[in-house]
N, C-alpha and C positions, 0 to 999 in steps of 0.2 A: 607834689601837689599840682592839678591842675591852675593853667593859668591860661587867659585869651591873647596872652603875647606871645606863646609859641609860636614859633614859625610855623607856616604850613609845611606839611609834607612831614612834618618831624614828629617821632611818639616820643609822648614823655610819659614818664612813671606818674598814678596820682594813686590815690586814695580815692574811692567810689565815693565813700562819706561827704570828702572836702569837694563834691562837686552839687553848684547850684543847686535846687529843688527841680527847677525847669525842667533839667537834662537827663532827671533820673527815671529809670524803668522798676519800677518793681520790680523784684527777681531776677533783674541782668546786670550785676555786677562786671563790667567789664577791667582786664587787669591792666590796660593802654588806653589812652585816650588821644584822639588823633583831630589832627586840623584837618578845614575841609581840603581837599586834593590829596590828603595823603594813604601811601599803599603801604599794608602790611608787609611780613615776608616774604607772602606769597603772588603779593602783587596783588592783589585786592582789596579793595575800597573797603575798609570795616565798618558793619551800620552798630557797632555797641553804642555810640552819643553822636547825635545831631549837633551840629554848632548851627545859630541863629542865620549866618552867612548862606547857611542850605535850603534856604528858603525866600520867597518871592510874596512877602506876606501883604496883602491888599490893604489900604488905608482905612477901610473901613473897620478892620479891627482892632480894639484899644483891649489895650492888658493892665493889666496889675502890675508896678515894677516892684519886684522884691530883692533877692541881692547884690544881682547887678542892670544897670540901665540898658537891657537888651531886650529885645522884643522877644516875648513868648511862645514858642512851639507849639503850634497848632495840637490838642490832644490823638485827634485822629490821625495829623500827622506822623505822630509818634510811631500810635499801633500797626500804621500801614509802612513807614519808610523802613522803622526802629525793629519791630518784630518782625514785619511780613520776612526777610531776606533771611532771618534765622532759623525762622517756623515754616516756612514755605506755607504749604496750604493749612497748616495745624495752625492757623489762626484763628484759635475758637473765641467761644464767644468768655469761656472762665480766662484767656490771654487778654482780651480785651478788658475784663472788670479788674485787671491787675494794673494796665495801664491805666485805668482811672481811678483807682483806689485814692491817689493823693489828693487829686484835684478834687474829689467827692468830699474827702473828708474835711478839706478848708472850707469845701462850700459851705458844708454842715453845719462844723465851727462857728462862721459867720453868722448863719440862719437863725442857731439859736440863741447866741449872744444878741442880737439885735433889739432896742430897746422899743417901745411903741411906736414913739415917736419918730424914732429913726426908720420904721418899718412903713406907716405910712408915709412920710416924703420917698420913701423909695418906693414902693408899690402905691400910687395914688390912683395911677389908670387900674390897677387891677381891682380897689376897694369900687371904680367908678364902674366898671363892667360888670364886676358883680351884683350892685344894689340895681344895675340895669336887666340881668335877668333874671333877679329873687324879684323882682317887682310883679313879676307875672301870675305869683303866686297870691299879689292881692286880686285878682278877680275872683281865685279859688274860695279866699275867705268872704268873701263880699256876696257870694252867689249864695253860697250855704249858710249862710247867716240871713240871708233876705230870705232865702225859701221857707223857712220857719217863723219869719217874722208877717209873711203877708196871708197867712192863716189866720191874722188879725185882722186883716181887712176887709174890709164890707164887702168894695168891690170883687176883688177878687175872688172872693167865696163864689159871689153870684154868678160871677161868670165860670168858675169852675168848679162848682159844690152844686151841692141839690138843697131843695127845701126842707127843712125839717118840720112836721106839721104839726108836734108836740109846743113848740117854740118860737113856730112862723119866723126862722131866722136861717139863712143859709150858711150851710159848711163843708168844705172839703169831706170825703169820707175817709175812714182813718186808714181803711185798707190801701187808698190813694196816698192819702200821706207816704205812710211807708213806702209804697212808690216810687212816690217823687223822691224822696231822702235818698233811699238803697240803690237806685236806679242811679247816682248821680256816680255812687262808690262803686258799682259793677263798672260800667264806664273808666273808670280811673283803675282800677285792676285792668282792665283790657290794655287802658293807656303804658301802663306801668309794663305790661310783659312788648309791647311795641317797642319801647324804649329800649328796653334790655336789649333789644338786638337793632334794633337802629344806629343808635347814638353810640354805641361801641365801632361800628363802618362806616356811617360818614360824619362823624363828631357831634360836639354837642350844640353848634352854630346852627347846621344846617337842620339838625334833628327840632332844636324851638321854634327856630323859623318855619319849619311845616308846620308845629302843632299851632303857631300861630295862628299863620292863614286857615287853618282848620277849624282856630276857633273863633275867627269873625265870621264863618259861612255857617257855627255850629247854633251862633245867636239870634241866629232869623227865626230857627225853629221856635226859639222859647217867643221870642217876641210876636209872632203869628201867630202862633199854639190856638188854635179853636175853637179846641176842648182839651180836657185831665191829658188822658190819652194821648193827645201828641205831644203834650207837655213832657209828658215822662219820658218820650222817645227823643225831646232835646234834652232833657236831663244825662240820659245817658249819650248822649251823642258829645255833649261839652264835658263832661268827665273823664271823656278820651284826652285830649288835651292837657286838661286838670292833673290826669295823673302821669302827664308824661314833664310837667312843668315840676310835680311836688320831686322828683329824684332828679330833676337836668342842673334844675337851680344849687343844689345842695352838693353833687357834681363837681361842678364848675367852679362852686365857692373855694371848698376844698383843694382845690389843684390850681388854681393863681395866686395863694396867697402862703404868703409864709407863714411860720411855727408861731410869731405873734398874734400874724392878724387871724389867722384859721377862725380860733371861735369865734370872733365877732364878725365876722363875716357869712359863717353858719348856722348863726344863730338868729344872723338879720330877716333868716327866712323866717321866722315864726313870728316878726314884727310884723312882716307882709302881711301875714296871716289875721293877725291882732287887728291890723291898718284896716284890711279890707271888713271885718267884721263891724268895726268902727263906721264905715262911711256906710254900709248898708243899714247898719241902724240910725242912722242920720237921715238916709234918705225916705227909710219907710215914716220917721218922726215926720218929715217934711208932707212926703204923698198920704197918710194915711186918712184925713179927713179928708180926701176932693172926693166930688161926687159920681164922678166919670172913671172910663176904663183906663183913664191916664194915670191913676193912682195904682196899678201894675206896670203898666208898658210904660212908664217914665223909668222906674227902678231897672227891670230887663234892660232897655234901652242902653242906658248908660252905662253897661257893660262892653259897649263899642269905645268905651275912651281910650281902652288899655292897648287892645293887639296892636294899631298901626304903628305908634308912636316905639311903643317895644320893637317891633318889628325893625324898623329903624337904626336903632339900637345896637340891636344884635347881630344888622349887618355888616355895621364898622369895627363890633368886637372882634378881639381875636380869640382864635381859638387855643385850649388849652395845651401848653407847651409837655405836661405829660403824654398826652392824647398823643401828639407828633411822634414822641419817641416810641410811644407802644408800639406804631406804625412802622418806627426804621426811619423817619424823617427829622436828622438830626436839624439841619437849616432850615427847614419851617420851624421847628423845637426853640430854635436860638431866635429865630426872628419874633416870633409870639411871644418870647420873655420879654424881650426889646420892648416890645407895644404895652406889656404889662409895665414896664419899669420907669424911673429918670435917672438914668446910670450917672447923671450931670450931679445927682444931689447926694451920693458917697462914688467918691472917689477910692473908696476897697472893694467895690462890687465889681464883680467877674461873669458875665454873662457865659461866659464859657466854663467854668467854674459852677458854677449853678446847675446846667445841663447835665455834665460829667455827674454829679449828684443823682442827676433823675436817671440818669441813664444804668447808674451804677444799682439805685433802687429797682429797677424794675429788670436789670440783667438779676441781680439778687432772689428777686420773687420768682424769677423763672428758676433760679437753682433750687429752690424749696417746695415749689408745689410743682403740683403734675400738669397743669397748666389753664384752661382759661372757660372749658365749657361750665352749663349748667352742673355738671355732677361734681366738681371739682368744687364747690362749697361745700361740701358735705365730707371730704378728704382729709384726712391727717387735720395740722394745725387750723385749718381753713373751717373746720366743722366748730372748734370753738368761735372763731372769730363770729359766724354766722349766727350762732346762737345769741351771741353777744349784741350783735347790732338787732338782730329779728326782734329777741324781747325789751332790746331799750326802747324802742319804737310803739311795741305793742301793750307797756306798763303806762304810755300815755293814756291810753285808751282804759284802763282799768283802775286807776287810780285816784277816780272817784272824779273825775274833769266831769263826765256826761252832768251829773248835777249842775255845770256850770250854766248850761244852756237852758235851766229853768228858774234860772234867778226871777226872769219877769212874774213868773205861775206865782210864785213865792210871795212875793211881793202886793199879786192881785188879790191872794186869800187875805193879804196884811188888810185889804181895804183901800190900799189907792188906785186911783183911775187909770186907765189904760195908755192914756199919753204918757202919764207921769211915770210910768213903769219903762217903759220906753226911756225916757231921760236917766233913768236911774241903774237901765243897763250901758248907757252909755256911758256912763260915771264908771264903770267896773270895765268897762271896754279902756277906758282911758287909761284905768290901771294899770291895765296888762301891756299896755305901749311903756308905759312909766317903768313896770316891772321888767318888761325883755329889755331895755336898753340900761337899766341899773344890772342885771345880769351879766353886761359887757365888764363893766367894772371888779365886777364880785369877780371873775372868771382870770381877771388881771393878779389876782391877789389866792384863790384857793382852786382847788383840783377841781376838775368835773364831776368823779366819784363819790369827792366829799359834799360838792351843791348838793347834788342829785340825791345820797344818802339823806343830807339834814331837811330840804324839801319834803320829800315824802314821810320823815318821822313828823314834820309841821302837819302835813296833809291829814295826815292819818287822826292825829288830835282835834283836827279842825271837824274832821266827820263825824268824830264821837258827841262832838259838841252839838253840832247840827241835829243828829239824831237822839241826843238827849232832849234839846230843848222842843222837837216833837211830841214831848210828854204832856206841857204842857195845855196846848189844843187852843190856846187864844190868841188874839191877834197882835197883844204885846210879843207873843215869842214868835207871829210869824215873822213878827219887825227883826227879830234878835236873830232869826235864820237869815234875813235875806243880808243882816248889813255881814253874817258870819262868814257868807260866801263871797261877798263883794272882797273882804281878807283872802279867800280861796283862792280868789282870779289872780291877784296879786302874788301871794308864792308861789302858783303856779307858774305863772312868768317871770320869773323872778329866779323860780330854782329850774324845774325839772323842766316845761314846756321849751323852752331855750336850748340848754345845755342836753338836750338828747340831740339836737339836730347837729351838734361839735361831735358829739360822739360816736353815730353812725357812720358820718366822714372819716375818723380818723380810728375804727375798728377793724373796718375790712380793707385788704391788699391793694396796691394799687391797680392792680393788674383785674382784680375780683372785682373792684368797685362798684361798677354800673351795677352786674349783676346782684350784687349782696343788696346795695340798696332797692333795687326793684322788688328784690323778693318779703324785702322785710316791709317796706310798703305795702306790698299786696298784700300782707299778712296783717299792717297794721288796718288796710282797709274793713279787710274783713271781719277783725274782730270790730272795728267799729257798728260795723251793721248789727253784728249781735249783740252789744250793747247796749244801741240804739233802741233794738225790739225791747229787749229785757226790761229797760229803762221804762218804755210805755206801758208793760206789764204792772210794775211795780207801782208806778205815778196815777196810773190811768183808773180813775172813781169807780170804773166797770169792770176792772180788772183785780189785784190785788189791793189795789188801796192801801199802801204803805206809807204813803206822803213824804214825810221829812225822814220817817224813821230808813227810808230806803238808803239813807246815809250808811249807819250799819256795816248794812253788804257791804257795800264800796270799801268801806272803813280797812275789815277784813282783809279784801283784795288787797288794797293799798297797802295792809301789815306785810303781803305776798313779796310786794314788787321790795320793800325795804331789806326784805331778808336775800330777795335774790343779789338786790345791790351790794349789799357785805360780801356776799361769798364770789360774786362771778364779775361784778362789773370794776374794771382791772381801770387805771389812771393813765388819759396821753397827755396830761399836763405836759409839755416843754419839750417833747419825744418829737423827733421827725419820723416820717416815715419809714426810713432803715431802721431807726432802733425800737419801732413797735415789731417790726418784721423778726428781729433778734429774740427780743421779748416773748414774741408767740413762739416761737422755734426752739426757745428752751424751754416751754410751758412751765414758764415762773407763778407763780400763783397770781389768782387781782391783790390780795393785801399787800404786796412785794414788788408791786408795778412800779412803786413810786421809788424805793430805794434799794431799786437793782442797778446798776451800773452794768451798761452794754455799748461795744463799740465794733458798728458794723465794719470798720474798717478797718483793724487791728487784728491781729494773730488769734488764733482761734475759730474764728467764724465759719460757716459750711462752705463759702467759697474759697476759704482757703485752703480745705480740707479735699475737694473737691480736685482742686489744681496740682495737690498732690499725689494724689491716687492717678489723676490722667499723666500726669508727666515721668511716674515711673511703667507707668502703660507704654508710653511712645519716649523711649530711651532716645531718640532719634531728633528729639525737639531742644537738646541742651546740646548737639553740635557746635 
C-alpha cells in the first residue's frame, strides 16, 4: 500500500485503489509508485503519480482537504505533467475529459445536492449580477405596454393621429398602429440575429453594454418623433436593443447560477417584463389627463432612467465563467466563478472542482455534435432540442396571453370610465408580479413540464369560459369576462409565462445556446406579429367582430400547445447540464426525463466509448 513516508528514491508495491482521489488518473493505473527524486530501472523519472512536493503551488489557491491534509494537484497539472510524458503529443482533448472525469463528477454531486439556502449564501454575487442585467428587460415591458396605452391619450393622438370628421376626435390610424407595434418586433428580430454572433466573440458584458449605449441614443428618436413616421423609425430602431437584451439576459442567468438557483433566476426575466408593464401603466394613469404634450414626452422621457445606471452595472459584472471555457480561457473561467461566489460561506466548495465540471460539459458536447454553426441546430440530437425550445417560446404566444392586453377594452364595454380601466389593469399587472414570484416557489416543489402541462389545461378552461359568457351580450357578463381574465393573468405567471423562460435555458446545449435562443426568439417575435394582426381582425367592430367569442380560437390553440407538452416537452427539473446532454443522446422520451437515471461520468457514456476506439487506433499511447 501506498504511504507518504517512503523514502524518496525508493518504489514501493501499492494498490492503484488505496491511493488518495487526488493522485489518481483515469485510466493510468500504474503498477509502482515512486517518491519525488526517484528513478525507475531505467533510470528515468516516472510521471505514473505526482506527489504534492512536485509542485510550487501559489497561495492564492485553497482546496478542499479530503483524505489526507495535503494540498491538491492542480487538475491541468495533472493532464500536462501526468499524461503529457506518456502520450507525447496524443494529448487529446477525449485524454483531457478522463483527467477531469473525477473532479466533474464531485462537482456535480455538490451542485445538485445543494439546498436553496445553501445555494444562495454561496452564489449571492451571481443572484446580484443577474437581477442586474434581467433588469434591462424592464424598459422592453414598459415601452410595449405604453405604446398601446397612449392610443388613449388625447394628447398624443393629436399630435400623431388625424381628425376624424365623423367624430371631431383625433386618432392614430390603425394602419399606423400596426406600425408602431410590428415595427418594434422587426427591430428585435434584427436585434436577436446581431446577438447570435456578437455575444458568442466578445461575451455577454461587452455585447449589453453596446446595446446599452445604443439604447439611450435610440430614445431621442421616440422622444423628438415629430410625426407617426419617425416614430415608427424609433420604434424599430430601440427594438434592436430590446431584442438583443430578451436572449443576453436569460443567457447569462442560466450560466452563473447553479441547478437550484437556475429557474428563479430565469424566470426573474418575466417579472422584468411584468415590472415594466406595471410602471407604464402607472405612468400613463398619472400623465393621461394633462393638457400639454408632456402627457407623451414625460412617459418616452423616462425611459432614460434605465441604460446609465445598468450600464454601470454591467461593467463591474463578470463575465460568464462558461463563456471563458468555450474560449480555452481556463483562469478567467476560475476567476469569474470567484466574483460569482463567497467560497468563505461553504467551506466544501471547490472553485476548481466547479470548472473541471464545465469544462468536462462542453469537451462533452463537442464529442456529440458536429459543432457550433447555424446548421448545427438542425443536426442529429440538437434538431430535437431546437424544436423544443423554438416551440416552448412560441406556445406563449398562442395560448390565448394576446386576450390579455385587452382586459381594458373589456372592461370599457362593461361601462366604466377610462381611468378606472387603467387602475384595474393595474390590479392584474400586480398579479402577474404576485404570480411570477409565487412560481419561484411552485418550481422548488414540481417539474417545469408538470407547471407548464397544468397551466395550459387552467388556460384552456378559462377561454371556454370567457367565450361562453360572450353569449350573453350584457354588461353583467362583460364584468364576468373582465374579472375572468384578471384569473388569466394570474396563471399565466404563475404557470407557463415563467417557467418557459427555465426551460429554453436549460433545453439547448451549452455550446448551441446563444444560437438556439436567438432563433427561437426570432420565431417567438414573429409569431407574435401574426397574432397581434389576427387578434385586430377578430376584436376589431369593422373587421370580424368576434368580441369575447374570439376566446374560442385561442382556446383551441392552447388545447395545441397542451398536447404538444405531453408528447415533446421532456423534464430538467434537478438535471445539470451533462445529464440533459446524456438525456438527449440517448433520445429517451419527454415522459421518461424525469425517471431516467444518467451519469455523464460513469462507464458507458460516448466519451468513453470514443476514448476507446482512438486508443486502440494509436497502440503507441499505452507505452
Amino acid at each position: 500500500m501506498w504511504s507518504p513516508e517512503s523514502e524518496a528514491g525508493q518504489p514501493v508495491a501499492c494498490d492503484y485503489n488505496s491511493l488518495p482521489r487526488r493522485y489518481r488518473v483515469a485510466s493510468v493505473q500504474p503498477p509502482t509508485c515512486f517518491r519525488l527524486g526517484s528513478t525507475d530501472e531505467t533510470g528515468n523519472k516516472p510521471a505514473s503519480v505526482l506527489l504534492p512536493s512536485q509542485f510550487q503551488e501559489p497561495d492564492s489557491w485553497k482546496y478542499r482537504q479530503r483524505s489526507l491534509p495535503l494540498p491538491r494537484i492542480h487538475i491541468l497539472g495533472i493532464v500536462g505533467l501526468v499524461l503529457g510524458p506518456s502520450l507525447g503529443r496524443h494529448g487529446s482533448t477525449e485524454t483531457k475529459l478522463v483527467a477531469l472525469n473525477e473532479e466533474a463528477q464531485h462537482a456535480a454531486e455538490d451542485e445538485k445536492s445543494m439546498g436553496l439556502i445553501q445555494a444562495i449564501k454561496l452564489y449571492p454575487k451571481a443572484v446580484g449580477w443577474s437581477v442586474v442585467l434581467s433588469s434591462a428587460l424592464i424598459m422592453e415591458g414598459y415601452d410595449l405596454a405604453l405604446l398601446g396605452s397612449l392610443y388613449g391619450s388625447p394628447q398624443f393622438n393629436r399630435k400623431y393621429g388625424v381628425l376624424n370628421p365623423a367624430t371631431g376626435r383625433y386618432g392614430v390610424r390603425a394602419s399606423w398602429q400596426s406600425a408602431l407595434s410590428n415595427g418594434a418586433r422587426a427591430g428585435e428580430v434584427i436585434g436577436l440575429i446581431i446577438n447570435g454572433f456578437v455575444s458568442e466573440r466578445y461575451g455577454y458584458r461587452k455585447t449589453m453594454m453596446g446595446a446599452l449605449m445604443a439604447m439611450n441614443a435610440f430614445i431621442f428618436i421616440l422622444f423628438f418623433a415629430p410625426n407617426v413616421q419617425t416614430l415608427v423609425i424609433g420604434e424599430v430602431f430601440c427594438g434592436i436593443p430590446w431584442g438583443m437584451f430578451q436572449t443576453l439576459t436569460t443567457q447569462y442567468a442560466s450560466e452563473v447560477a447553479p441547478v437550484r438557483l437556475r429557474p428563479i433566476l430565469t424566470t426573474f426575466v418575466n417579472m422584468c417584463w411584468v415590472f415594466g408593464q406595471f410602471i407604464a401603466a402607472g405612468v400613463n394613469r398619472a400623465c393621461v389627463q394633462r393638457p400639454d404634450q408632456w402627457a407623451y414626452r414625460i412617459p418616452f422621457a423616462l425611459q432614460w432612467m434605465w441604460p446609465l445606471p445598468i450600464m454601470i452595472g454591467v461593467f463591474f459584472a463578470p463575465e460568464s465563467p462558461w463563456w471563458h471555457v468555450r474560449k480555452g480561457d481556463r483562469a478567467g473561467a476560475r476567476a469569474a466563478l470567484l466574483r460569482l461566489t463567497s467560497p468563505e460561506k461553504d467551506p466544501n466548495f471547490n472553485a476548481d472542482e466547479t470548472i473541471a465540471m464545465i469544462e468536462h460539459t462542453n469537451e462533452m458536447e463537442k464529442n456529440m455534435s458536429e459543432g457550433t454553426r447555424w446548421s448545427d441546430l438542425f443536426k442529429g440530437t440538437d434538431l430535437r432540442r431546437t424544436e423544443i425550445v423554438c416551440f416552448a417560446w412560441i406556445a406563449q404566444t398562442i395560448c390565448g396571453t394576446n386576450i390579455m392586453g385587452y382586459f381594458a377594452y373589456f372592461m370599457q364595454k362593461a361601462g366604466l370610465p377610462t381611468v378606472q380601466s387603467f387602475n384595474m389593469s393595474m390590479i392584474s399587472l400586480a398579479l402577474g408580479l404576485i404570480g411570477t414570484a409565487g412560481s419561484w416557489l411552485l418550481m422548488q416543489h414540481f417539474g417545469r413540464r408538470t407547471i407548464h402541462f397544468s397551466g395550459g389545461c387552467i388556460l384552456f378552461l378559462i377561454l371556454i369560459i370567457v367565450g361562453s359568457c360572450s353569449f350573453a351580450g350584457t354588461e353583467a357578463s362583460n364584468w364576468a369576462i373582465g374579472a375572468v381574465l384578471i384569473v388569466f393573468v394570474f396563471v399565466y405567471d404563475f404557470t407557463i409565462g415563467p417557467v418557459t423562460y427555465s426551460i429554453v435555458s436549460e433545453m439547448s446545449s451549452t455550446r448551441l445556446k446563444a444560437k438556439t435562443i436567438v432563433l427561437a426568439r426570432a420565431l417567438y417575435n414573429i409569431s407574435n406579429i401574426v397574432v397581434n394582426v389576427l387578434t385586430n381582425y377578430q376584436l376589431g367592430e369593422a373587421n370580424w367582430a368576434w368580441g369575447a367569442k374570439t376566446a374560442f380560437f385561442w382556446a383551441g390553440t392552447c388545447g395545441c400547445v397542451v398536447v404538444w407538452v405531453y408528447f415533446r416537452l421532456p423534464e430538467p427539473k434537478g438535471r445539470t447540464y451533462g445529464e440533459l446532454d446524456m438525456l438527449f443522446e440517448q433520445k429517451i422520451s419527454a415522459r421518461k426525463f424525469a425517471s431516467t437515471h444518467v451519469d455523464p461520468y460513469g462507464s458507458g457514456h460516448g466519451l468513453e466509448k470514443t476514448l476507446s476506439e482512438k486508443a486502440a487506433a494509436h497502440p503507441e499511447w499505452k507505452e
